[in-house]
N, C-alpha and C positions, 0 to 999 in steps of 0.2 A: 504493500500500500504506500511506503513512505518513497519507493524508486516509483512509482506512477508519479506521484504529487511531484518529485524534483522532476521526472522528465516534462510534467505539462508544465512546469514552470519555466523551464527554458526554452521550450518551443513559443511559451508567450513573449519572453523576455525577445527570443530571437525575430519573432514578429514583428513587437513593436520595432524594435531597432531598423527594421529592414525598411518600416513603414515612414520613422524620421529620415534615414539614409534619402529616402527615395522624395520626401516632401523638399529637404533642405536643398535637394537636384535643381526643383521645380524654379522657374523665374518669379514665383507670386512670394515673399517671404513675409508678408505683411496681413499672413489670413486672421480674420476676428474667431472671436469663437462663433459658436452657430446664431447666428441672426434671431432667433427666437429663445433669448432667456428669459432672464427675472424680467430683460427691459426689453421693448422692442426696438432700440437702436441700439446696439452692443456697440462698443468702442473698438477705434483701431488698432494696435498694439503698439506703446513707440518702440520698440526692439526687437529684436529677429526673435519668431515665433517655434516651436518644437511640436510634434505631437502631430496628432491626423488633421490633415487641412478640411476648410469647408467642403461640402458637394457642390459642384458647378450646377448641376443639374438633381433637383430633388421632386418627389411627389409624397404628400404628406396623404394619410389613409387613417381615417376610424379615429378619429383627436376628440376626445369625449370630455366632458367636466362635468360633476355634478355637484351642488354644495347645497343642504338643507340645514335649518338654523334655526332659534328660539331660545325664549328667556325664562323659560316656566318648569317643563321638566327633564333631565337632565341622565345621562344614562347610568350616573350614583344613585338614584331614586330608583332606580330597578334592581342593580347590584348588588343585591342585600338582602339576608332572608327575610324580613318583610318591605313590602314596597314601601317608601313613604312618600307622598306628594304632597306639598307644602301650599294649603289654597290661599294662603296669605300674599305669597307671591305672585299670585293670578287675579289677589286684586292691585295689585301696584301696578299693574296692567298687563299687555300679550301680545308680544308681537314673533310671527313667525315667515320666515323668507327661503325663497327655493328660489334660485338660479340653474334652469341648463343650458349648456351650451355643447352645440354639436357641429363637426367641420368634417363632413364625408369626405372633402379632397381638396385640396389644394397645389397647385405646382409652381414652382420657384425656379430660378435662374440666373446667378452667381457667377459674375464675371473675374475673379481673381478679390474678390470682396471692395472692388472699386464703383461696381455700379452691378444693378442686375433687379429683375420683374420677376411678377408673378401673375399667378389667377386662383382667388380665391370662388370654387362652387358653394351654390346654396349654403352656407354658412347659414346656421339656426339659432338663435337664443333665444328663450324662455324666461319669465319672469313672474313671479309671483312671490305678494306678499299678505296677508293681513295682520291690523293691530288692532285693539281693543284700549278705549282709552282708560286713564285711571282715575279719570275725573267721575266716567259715568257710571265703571264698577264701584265707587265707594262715594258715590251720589255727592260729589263736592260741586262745590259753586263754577261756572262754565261759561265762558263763554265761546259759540261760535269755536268749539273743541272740535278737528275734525279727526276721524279715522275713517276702518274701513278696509276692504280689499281694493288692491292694483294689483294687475297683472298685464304682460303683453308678451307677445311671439311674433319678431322679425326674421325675417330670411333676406338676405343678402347677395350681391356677385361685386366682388371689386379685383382692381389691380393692381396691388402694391407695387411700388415702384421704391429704388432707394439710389443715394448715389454719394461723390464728395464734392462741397463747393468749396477751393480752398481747405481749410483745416476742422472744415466743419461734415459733420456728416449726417444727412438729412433722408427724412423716410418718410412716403406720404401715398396713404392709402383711398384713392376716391371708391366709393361706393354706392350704388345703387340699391336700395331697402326696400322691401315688400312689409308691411305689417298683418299678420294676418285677423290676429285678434288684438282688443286693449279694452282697460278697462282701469278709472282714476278712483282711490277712495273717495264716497261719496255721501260719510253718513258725519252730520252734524250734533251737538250734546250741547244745549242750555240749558244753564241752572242759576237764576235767580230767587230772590228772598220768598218769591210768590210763584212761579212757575219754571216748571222743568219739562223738559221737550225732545225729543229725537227722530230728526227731519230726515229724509235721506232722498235722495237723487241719482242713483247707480245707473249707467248707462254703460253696455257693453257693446261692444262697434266691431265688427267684422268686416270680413273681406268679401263674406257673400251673404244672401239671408237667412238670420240664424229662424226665422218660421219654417223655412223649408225642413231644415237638419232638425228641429227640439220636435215639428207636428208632422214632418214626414208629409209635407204637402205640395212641395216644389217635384219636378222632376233631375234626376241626376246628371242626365244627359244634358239638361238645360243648364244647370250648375255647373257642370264642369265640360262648356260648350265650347268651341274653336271663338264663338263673336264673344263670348262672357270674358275668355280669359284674356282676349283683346281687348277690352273693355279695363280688364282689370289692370293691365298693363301699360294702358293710356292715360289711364285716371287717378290712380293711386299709390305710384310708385311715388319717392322721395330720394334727394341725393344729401350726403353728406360726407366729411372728407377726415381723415387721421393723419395726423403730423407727428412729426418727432425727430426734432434735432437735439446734439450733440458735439460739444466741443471738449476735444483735448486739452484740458490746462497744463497740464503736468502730465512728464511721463508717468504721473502713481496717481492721478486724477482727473479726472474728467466730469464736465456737467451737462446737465440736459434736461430736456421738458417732453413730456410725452401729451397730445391730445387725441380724445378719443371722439369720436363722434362728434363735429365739428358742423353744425346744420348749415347748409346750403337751401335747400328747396324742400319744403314740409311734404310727407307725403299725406294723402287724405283716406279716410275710411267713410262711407255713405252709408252701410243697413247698421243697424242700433238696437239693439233689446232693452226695454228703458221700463223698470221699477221704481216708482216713486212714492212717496206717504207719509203722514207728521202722526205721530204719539203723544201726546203732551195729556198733562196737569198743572191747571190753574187754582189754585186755593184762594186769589182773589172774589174769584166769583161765589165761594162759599159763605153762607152767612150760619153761623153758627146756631142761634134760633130755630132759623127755617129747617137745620140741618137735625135738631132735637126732635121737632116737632113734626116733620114729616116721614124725618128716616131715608130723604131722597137726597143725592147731589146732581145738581143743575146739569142739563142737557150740554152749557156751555162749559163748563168746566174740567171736562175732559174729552178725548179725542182719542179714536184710532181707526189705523186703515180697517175694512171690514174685509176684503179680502187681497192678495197679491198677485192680481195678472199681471203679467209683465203686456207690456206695449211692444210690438214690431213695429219699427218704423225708417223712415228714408230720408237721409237728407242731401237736398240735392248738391250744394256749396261742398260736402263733406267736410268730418273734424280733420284740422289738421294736429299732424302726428311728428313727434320728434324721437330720435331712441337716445336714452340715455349717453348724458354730455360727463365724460371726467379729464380733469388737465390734471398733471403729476410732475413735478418738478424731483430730482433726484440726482444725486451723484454715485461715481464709480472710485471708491478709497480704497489704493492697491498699499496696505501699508509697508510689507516688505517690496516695493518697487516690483513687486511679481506678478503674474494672472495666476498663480496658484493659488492666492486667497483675495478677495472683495468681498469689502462693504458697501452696500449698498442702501443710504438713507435715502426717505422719498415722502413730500409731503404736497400736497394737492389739497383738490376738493372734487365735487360732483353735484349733480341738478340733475334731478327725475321728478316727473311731474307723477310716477306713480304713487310715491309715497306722502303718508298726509303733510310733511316739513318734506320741503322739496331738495332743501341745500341740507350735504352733509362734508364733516373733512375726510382727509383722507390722509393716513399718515402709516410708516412704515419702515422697521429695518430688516436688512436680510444680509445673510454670510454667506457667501457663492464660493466652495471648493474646485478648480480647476486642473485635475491632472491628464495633462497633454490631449483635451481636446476629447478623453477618449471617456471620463468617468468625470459626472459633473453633479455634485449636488449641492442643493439651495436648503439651507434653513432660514427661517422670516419669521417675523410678527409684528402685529402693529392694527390701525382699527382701518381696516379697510371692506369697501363694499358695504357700511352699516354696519359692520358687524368685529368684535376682536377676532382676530383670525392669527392661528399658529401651524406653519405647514414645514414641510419636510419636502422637496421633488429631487427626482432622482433622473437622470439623465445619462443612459449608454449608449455610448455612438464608437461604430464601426465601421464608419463612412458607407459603406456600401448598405448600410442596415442601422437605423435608430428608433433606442425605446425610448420614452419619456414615461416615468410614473409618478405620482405624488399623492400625498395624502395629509389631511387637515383637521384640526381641531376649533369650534369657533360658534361662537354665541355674541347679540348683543347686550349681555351682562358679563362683565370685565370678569369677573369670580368662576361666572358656569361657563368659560368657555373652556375653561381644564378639566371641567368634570364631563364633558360629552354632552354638551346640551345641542351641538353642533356637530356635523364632519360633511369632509369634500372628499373626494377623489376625482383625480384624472390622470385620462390614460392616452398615449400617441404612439402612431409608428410614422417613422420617415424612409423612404428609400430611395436611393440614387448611387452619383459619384460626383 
């Protein structure tokens, strides 16, 4: 067993070698690491590079993320021989969020790491959130308190492009966005001296009529017709653009901005499922006499929907639609002047109209291990996406063949994001040369 292990040890040893020999050959000695790490503009290197050079030519397959999250229970409250769920903390309020993101293919194109395109396919993300305020679980005074579910699912087709201008180096993704569904929290909590109320205005907007799909009254054929989906791609597509530069300060540091979603041209959605209703209690209108004496409280004094049809409906202008906007500011601190180990801090912000507070920050450090290009992993943490997030990713590349894995731990209460009240995974293959 122990002459196995030395012989596969020197046959790697001997690999690798063969495989520096043959890069330090090559006229390119200035490869970055691969284009898609912690950041999406990777730095140049200022010094001659070792290790497996970038793919010229790559096609990315099956790059999956999943990341589900909450502040309420937590997977120590299951881990134990009796369960305990703590409802004290479910009135301090609830909020739970689910991101996926799906990329079936993507292909890239790699000039000596000096310039080089791409074409991202249907690119998918999923968004869902709801919260629950904590004004209305413990009936406090409110005003004009909004929560609620948001949710939306874009699909996308862009062309990243990247290149150097001078000593800068620049990465800029336009894209074209399809929305398929959305939907804005839309439920309101007042609570003054004399009346308390909960109004709500949920409207959920699709790409085609959600009467057809929830009553099975449309036909399929018409739905998913040659003039419909031309329609649909006349009328409701949107553009927006990703940027990301980078400058070299120093051979041991570098800074840079990443923007995500950069609106150009809103895309619109026209059919709409639209539930609306007010619940309320006035104690004004009570008189306390009449209230002895009859044993009745007043017709006007309280309120509620008597049933919940939802409304189908069209609107011709359509809502317009934007996908979530994040700018991220960050640096690359090489402190032994090496790419074997970076730090990388990063602090930003973000705007989503699906959440009831629309602006949130975004902040984050991460330690990136670099050995020769061939084995690369990233630890992080920091509050990002809403939420504290602690991840581990993991990165084997073989030039001819890359895994990419990670895995996360992560809640928006700073305490449950160690106990499992959170986790992500994600998973990619790359292959080229």
């Amino acid at each position: 067993m122990l002459k196995k292990a030395l012989l596969l040890c020197c046959v790697l040893l001997f690999a690798l070698s063969s495989v520096r020999a043959q890069d330090e050959d090559e006229d390119d000695d200035t490869a970055v690491e691969t284009q898609e790490r912690e950041n999406p503009c990777a730095p140049q290197p200022a010094q001659k590079k070792s290790g497996i050079k970038n793919r010229t030519f790559e096609i990315s397959l099956a790059n999956v993320s999943v990341n589900v999250t909450n502040d309420f229970i937590t997977a120590k409250d299951f881990f134990q021989e009796t369960a305990v769920i703590n409802l004290d903390d479910f009135l301090n309020g609830f909020r739970l969020d689910i991101h996926l993101g799906i990329r079936p293919l993507s292909l890239n194109f790699n000039w000596k790491d000096k310039w080089g395109f791409g074409l991202d396919i249907a690119h998918i993300d999923v968004f869902g959130n709801m919260s629950l305020s904590e004004n209305l679980m413990k009936i406090k005074e409110a005003k004009d308190d909004k929560f609620g579910i948001g949710g939306a699912a874009f699909a996308d087709f862009a062309i990243p492009v990247f290149f150097h201008a001078n000593d800068f180096r620049v990465k800029i993704r336009p894209a074209v966005y399809l929305p398929l569904f959305y939907t804005e929290p839309g439920i309101v909590f007042n609570n003054s001296s004399t009346r308390l109320s909960v109004k709500y205005d949920m409207r959920i907007y699709s790409v085609i009529n959600l009467n057809d799909v929830m009553n099975d009254t449309g036909s399929q054929q018409d739905t998913f017709s040659a003039e419909n989906i031309e329609n649909i791609l006349k009328n409701n597509l949107g553009f927006d653009l990703g940027l990301g530069v980078e400058y070299p300060l120093y051979s041991w540091l570098d800074l840079g901005v990443d923007i995500f979603n950069l609106p150009f041209a809103a895309a619109r959605l026209n059919h709409y499922m639209r539930l609306h209703g007010e619940a309320f209690f006035d104690s004004s209108k009570i008189d306390i006499v009449d209230l002895i004496e009859t044993g009745e409280i007043p017709d006007d004094a309280y309120g509620f929907p008597e049933e919940f049809e939802p409304e189908y409906l069209y609107d011709s202008n359509g809502k317009k639609l934007y996908r979530p906007f994040k700018m991220l500011f960050y640096a690359n601190y090489r402190p032994f002047d090496s790419r074997i180990l970076t730090l990388i801090p990063s602090l930003g912000f973000s705007i989503s109209n699906l959440y009831a507070e629309i602006g949130s920050i975004e902040a984050g450090l991460a330690a990136r291990c670099n050995l020769g290009n061939i084995f690369i992993t990233t630890l992080g943490t920091g509050y990002l996406d809403r939420s504290w997030k602690h991840s581990l990713d993991f990165i084997f590349n073989f030039r001819a063949f890359e895994l990419d894995i990670g895995v996360s731990v992560q809640s928006p209460d700073f305490v449950k994001s160690f106990q499992g009240a959170g986790a992500g995974v994600n998973f990619g293959i790359k292959l080229g040369w």
